[in-house]
C-alpha positions in Angstrom: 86.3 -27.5 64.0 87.3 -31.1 62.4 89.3 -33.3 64.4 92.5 -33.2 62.3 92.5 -29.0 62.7 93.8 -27.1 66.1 93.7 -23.4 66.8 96.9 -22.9 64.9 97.8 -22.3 61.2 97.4 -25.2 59.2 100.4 -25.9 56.7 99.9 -27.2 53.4 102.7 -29.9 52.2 103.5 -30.4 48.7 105.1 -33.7 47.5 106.5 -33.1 43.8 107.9 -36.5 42.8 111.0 -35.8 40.5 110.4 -36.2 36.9 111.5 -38.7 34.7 115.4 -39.1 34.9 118.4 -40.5 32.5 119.1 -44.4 32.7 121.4 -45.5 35.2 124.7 -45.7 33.5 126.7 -48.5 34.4 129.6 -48.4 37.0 128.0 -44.7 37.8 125.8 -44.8 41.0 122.3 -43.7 41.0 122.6 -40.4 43.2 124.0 -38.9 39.7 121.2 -39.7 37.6 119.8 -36.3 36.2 116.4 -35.2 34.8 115.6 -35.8 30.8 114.3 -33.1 28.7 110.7 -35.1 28.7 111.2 -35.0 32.3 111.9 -31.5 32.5 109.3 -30.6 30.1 106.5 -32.5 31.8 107.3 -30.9 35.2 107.0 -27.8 33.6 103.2 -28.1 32.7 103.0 -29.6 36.4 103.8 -26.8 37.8 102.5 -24.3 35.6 98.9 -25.6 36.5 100.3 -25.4 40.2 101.2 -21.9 39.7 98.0 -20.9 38.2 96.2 -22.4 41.4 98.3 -20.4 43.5 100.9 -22.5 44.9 104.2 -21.0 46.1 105.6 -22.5 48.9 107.1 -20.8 51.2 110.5 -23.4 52.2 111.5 -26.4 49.8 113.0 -29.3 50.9 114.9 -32.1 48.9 116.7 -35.3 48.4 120.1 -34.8 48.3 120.1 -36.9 44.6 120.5 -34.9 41.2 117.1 -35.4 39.8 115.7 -34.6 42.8 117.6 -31.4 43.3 117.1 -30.5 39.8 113.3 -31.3 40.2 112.8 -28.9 43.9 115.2 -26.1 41.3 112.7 -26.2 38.7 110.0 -26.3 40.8 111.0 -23.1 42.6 111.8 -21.3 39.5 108.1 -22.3 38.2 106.4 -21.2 41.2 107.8 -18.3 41.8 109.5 -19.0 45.4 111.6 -16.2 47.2 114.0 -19.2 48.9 116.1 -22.0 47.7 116.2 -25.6 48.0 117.3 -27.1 51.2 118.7 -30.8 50.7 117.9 -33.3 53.4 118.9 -36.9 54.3 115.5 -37.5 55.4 114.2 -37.5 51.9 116.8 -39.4 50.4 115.2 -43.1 49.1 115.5 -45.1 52.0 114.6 -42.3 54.6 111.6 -43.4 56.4 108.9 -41.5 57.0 109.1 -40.6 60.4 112.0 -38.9 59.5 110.7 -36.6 57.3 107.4 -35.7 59.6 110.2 -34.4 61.9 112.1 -32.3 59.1 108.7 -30.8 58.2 107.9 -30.4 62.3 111.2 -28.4 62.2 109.6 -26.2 59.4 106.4 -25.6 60.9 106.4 -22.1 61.4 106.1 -22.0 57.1 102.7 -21.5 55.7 103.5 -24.3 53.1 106.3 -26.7 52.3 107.4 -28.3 49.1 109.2 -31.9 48.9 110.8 -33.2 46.3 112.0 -36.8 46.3 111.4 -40.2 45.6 109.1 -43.9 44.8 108.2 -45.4 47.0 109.1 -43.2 49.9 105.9 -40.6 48.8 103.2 -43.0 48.2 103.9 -44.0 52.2 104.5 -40.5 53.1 101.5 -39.4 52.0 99.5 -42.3 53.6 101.2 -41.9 56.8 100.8 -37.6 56.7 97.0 -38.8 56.0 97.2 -41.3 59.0 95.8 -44.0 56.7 98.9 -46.4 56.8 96.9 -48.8 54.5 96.2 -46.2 51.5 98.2 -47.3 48.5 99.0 -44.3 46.3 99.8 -44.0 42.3 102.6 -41.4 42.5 103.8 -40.9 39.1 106.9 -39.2 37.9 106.6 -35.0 38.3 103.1 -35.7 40.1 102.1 -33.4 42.8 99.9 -34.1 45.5 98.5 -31.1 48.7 98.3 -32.2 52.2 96.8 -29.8 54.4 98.3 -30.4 58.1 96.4 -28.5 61.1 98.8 -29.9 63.6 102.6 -31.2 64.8 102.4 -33.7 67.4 104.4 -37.2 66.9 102.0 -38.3 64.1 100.0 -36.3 61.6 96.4 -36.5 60.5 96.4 -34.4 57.4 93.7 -34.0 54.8 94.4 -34.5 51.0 93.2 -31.5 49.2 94.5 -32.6 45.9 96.3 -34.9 43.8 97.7 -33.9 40.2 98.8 -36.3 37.8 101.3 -35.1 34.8 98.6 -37.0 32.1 96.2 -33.9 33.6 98.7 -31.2 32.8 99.9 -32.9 28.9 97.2 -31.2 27.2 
């Protein structure tokens, strides 16, 4: 059995970064900034491909900001998910990545997990869930990247099964 697996069930972790999102306008704060159509239509063929490869998580979490909201809503309507989006602090820009590891801990009992959130909070989150703090990551807008987990201890050692791109799903 590799390292990074114990006798338990492994959870898969899905970071969907939320797609493209209106200008900030001025004197309105950030938080309110919602999803485009082009960002809405490009997360579509995301998670269309996602769907076809069998991805349907089983609890979504998500920043507390519009785009990121409407991004986990879209997401579970695409995949087919039986449960609704559950906002968090954790995932909110600034949250650090420790804090999320403990609001998926607190999930572990689900086969898989989806996040939705934010740049650059993702790229480090998925180094750190990898245990490879040095590992700079290219997380585009509506991208979506699979970390397989096998354990829950203070610090994960995940494996990356996959990374997909929106340019992948534009065809």
């Amino acid at each position: 059995m590799p390292e990074w697996e114990s006798a338990g069930q492994p959870m898969t972790i899905y970071l969907l970064r939320h797609g493209i999102a209106e200008p900030a306008r001025p004197g309105a704060g950030d938080a309110g900034r919602a999803l485009t159509d082009e960002g809405r239509k490009k997360l579509r063929a995301v998670l269309k491909l996602a769907r076809g490869a069998g991805v349907r998580p089983k609890c979504v979490l998500s920043s507390p900001l519009v785009r990121a909201v409407q991004t986990a809503e879209l997401a579970i309507e695409a995949l087919g998910c039986e449960t609704q989006a559950v906002q968090t602090a954790a995932l909110s820009p600034a949250g650090a990545v420790e804090e999320v590891w403990n609001e998926i801990r607190a999930h572990k009992d689900a086969e898989s997990v989806l996040l939705s959130g934010h740049e650059p909070q993702f790229s480090q989150l998925t180094a750190y869930l990898l245990d490879s703090p040095a590992l700079a990551v290219d997380f585009k807008k509506g991208a979506l990247v699979a970390v397989e987990v096998g354990h829950f201890g203070p610090h994960p050692r995940g494996v990356l099964r996959w990374m997909l791109a929106p340019k992948l799903a534009a065809g």
